[in-house]
C-alpha positions as CSV (number, residue, x, y, z in Angstrom):
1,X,2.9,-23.7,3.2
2,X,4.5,-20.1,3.3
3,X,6.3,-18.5,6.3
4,X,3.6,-16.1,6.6
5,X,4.4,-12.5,8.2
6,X,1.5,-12.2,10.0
7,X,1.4,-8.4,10.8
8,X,0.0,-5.8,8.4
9,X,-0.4,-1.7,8.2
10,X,-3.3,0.0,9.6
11,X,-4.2,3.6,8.8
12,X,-5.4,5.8,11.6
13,X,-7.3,8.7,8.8
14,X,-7.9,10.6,12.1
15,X,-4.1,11.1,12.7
16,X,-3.0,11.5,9.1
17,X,-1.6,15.3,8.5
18,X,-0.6,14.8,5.0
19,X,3.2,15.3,5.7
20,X,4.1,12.3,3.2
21,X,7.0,11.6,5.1
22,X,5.7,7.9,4.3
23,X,5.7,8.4,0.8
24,X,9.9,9.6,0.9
25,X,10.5,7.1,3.4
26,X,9.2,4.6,0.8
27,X,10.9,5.9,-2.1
28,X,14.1,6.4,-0.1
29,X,13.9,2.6,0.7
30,X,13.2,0.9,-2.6
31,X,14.9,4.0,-5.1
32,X,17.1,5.5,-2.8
33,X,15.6,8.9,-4.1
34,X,13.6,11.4,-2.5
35,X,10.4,11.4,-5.4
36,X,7.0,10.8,-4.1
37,X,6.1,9.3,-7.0
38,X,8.6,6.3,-6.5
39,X,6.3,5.8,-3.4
40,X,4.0,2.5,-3.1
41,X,2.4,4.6,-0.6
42,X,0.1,7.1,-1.7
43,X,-1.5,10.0,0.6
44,X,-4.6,11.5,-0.8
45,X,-5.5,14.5,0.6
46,X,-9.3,15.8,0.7
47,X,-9.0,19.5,1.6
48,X,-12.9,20.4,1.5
49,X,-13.0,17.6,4.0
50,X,-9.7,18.3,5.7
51,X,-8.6,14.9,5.1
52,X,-5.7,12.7,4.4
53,X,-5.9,9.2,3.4
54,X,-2.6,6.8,3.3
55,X,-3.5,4.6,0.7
56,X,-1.3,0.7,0.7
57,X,-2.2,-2.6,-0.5
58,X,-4.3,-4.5,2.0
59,X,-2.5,-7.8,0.8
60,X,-6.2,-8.8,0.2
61,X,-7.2,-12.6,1.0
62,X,-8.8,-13.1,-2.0
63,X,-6.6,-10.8,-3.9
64,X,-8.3,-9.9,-7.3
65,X,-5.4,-8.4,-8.8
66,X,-3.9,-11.4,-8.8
67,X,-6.3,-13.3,-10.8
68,X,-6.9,-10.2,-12.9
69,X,-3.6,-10.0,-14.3
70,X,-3.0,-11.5,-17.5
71,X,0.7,-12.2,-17.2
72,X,0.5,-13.8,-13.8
73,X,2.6,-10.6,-12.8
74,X,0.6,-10.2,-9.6
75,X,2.3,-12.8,-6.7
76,X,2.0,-13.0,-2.8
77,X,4.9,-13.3,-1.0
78,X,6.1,-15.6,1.7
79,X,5.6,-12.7,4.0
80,X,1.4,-11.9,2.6
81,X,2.1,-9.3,0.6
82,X,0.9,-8.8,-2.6
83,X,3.5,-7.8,-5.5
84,X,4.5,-7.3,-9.0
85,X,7.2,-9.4,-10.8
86,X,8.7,-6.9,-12.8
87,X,10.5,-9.7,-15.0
88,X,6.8,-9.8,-16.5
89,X,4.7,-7.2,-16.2
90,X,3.7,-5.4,-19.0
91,X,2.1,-2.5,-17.3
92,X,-1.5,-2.9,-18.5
93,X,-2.7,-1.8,-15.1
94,X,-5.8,-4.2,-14.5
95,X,-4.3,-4.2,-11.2
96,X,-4.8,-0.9,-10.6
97,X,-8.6,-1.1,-12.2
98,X,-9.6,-4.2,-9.7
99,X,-8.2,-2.7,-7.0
100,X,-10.9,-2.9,-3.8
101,X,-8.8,0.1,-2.4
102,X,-6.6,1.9,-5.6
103,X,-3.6,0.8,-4.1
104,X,-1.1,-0.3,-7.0
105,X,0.9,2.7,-8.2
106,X,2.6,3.1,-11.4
107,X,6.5,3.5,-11.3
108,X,7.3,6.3,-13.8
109,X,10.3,5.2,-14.7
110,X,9.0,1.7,-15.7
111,X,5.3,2.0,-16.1
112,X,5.1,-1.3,-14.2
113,X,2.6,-1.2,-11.1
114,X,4.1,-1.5,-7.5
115,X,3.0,-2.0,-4.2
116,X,3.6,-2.3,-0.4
117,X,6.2,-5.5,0.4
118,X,6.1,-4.3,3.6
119,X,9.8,-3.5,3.2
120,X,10.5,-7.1,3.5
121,X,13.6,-7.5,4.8
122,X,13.5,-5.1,7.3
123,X,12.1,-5.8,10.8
124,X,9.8,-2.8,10.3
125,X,8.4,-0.7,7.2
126,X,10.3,2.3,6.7
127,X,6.8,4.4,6.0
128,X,5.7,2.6,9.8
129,X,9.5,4.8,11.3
130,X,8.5,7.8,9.2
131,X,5.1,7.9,10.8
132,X,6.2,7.4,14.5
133,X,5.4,10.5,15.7
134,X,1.8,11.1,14.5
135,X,1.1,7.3,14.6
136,X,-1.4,7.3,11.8
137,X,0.2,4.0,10.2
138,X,1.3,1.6,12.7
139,X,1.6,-2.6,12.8
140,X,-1.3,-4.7,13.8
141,X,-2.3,-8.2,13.6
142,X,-4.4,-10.3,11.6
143,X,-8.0,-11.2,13.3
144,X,-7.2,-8.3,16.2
145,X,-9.8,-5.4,16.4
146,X,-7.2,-2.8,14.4
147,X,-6.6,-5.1,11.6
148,X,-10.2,-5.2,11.0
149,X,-10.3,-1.4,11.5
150,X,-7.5,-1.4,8.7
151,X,-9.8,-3.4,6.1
152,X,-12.6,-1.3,7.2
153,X,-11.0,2.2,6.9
154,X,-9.3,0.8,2.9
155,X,-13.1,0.1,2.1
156,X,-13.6,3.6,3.2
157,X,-10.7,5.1,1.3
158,X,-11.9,3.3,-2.4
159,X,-15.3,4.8,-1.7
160,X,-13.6,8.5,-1.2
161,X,-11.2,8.1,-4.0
162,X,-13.7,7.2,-6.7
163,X,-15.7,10.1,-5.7
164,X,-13.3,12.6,-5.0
């Protein structure tokens, strides 16, 4: 059995201003560069709806980009989250297709997907620090009212992403 982290992000859409200080936060901690687009966080904004929606793997239970992947690239971690072995992904992105919330991104130096390891060895996520001030992602625990608002408000995000 895994030493399970048992916390996991939730995403307050209400409090997001788009300042994707998350985002650089992220790349800062797993690049060391200041590039958005090294970010395993992704903030969509909706202006005609005045909107902003972090976007992070949701470490799924059932996790269907794991079983989707045809290199077994896809793994969960002793801490819950869900991530790519780079030694063997070939970057065919039927992660990013299954997706129930469009989290994995693509690294565009590699073309290998990434997500959220909730900065692992850290005692908290660097994109959780970044966000202290407006609060809009924040720690919570499994089974407790704000991590079911967390799966709730992902399912929410999907549904605006494919339509917007």
């Amino acid at each position: 059995m895994m030493n399970m982290r048992r916390e996991q992000l939730a995403i307050d859409l209400e409090k997001c201003t788009g300042c994707r200080r998350c985002m650089i936060a992220c790349a800062m901690k797993h690049h060391g560069r200041i590039d958005p687009d090294l970010s395993r966080v992704n903030v969509i904004g909706f202006d005609s709806q005045d909107l902003n929606v972090p976007v992070i793997c949701m470490a799924c239970d059932t996790a269907p980009c794991i079983k989707v992947c045809p290199m077994n690239a896809r793994i969960r971690r002793a801490n819950g989250t869900v991530t790519t072995n780079t030694d063997v992904c070939i970057g065919c992105r039927a992660c990013v297709y299954i997706c129930p919330v469009g989290s994995p991104r693509i690294d565009p130096c590699t073309g290998q997907t990434m997500t959220c390891d909730m900065c692992e060895d850290e005692t908290e996520p660097w994109c959780v620090a970044a966000c202290r001030q407006e609060k809009a992602l924040t720690i919570c625990t499994p089974g407790g009212t704000s991590h079911r608002a967390a799966r709730k408000a992902a399912g929410k995000t999907r549904k605006l992403h494919t339509r917007g």
